[in-house]
C-alpha positions, 0 to 999 in steps of 0.5 A, a space after each residue: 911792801 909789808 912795813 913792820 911797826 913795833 906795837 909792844 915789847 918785842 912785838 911787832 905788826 906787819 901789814 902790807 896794807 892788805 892784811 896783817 901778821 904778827 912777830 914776836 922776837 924772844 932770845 933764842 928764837 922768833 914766833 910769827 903768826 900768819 905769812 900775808 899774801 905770796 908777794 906781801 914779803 913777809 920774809 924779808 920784812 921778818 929778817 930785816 927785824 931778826 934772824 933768829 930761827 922763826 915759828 910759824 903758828 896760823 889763825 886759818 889757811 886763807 891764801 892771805 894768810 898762807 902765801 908766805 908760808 914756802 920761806 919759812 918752811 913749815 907751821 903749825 895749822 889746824 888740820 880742818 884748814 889743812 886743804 888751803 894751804 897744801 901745794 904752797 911748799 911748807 910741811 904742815 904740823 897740827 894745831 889744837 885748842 889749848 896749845 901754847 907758844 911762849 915768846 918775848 915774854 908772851 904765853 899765846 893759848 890757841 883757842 878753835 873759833 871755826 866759821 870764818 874758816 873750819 880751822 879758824 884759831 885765836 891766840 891770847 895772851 891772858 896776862 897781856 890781856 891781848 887776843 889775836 884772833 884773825 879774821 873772825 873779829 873785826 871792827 866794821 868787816 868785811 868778814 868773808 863769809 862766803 864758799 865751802 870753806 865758810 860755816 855762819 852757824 859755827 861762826 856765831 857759836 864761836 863768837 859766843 865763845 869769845 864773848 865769853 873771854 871778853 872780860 878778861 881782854 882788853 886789846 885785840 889786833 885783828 888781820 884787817 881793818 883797823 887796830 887796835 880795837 876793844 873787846 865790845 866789837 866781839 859782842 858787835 860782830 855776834 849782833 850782826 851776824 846774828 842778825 844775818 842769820 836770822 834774814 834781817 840784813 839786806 843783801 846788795 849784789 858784790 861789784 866781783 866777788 860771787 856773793 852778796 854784801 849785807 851791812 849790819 849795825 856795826 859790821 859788814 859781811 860777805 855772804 852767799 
């Protein structure tokens, strides 16, 4: 069951324990970012908070990200993550770095950050000082990165990028683990992945997952 928080101003956090979607509520309509999982239920937690027309916009097209998406019709995803979230009964429309949904009183900018996924997007609020950036910032993990759909170098170029805006934020929510966090752990995530990158992590052999766990410093990745 997907319980719902209100975490600012017309902002509101669904997690379902599993992972975690974003509502904002404007005057004419609502702007949702990702779906949860198929059963998370992130439909009847979004209309039991409004029922306002809804805006989906995605961070990337993972199955927990994606599962929802058939209630709410269509959403913009960026087109690299497009294969993961076909068949699931929504229309798909493209989105790009420097696209901008206004909402409540949010400006979110989407900015690419591939690795996690090849489609991976953040939002940012600039004036709220707020970053959404999926799953590719986390505070200790685990951050999947392992399969075909995952790219470390890419990964570590994007978290550069981050780092980059890292002044200018000063609360990030990201899809799992915990929140808020503070805008070091961009800096903390690129350590470790840099880190594995170089074969400085060991790996230990994941319980079921077809990968292998590496703990850095401060984060934890799923790796093959």
């Amino acid at each position: 069951m997907t319980e719902t928080r209100l975490f600012m101003d017309n902002f509101y956090v669904l997690d379902d324990g599993r992972v975690r979607q974003f509502l904002i509520v404007g005057t004419d309509e609502a702007l949702l970012i990702d779906t949860g999982f198929e059963d998370s239920g992130v439909y009847e937690a979004v209309r039991k908070i409004t029922d306002l027309p809804v805006k989906v916009i995605m961070t990337h097209g993972d199955g927990d990200h994606s599962g929802g998406l058939k209630e709410f019709g269509r959403c913009r995803l960026n087109e690299a993550d497009w294969h993961l979230a076909e068949g699931r009964g929504a229309k798909l429309e493209p989105l790009n770095e420097g696209d901008v949904f206004e909402c409540g009183g949010y400006r979110l900018e989407a900015i690419a950050i591939p690795g996690h996924t090849y489609g991976s997007m953040a939002f940012i609020d600039r004036a709220k000082r707020l970053l959404l950036p999926g799953d590719s910032v986390q505070k200790e993990g685990p951050i999947f990165m392992f399969g075909e759909d995952r790219n470390l170098d890419l990964f570590i170029e994007s978290e550069k990028k981050l780092c980059a805006l890292a002044d200018r934020v000063d609360t990030i929510i990201p899809c799992h683990s915990s929140y808020p966090i503070g805008p070091e752990y961009i800096g903390r995530d690129l350590e470790d992945a840099e880190m594995l990158k170089a074969g400085k992590l060991t790996g230990e052999k994941h319980a079921f997952l077809p990968c292998c766990s590496y703990k850095g410093k401060w984060t934890e990745f799923y790796y093959d």
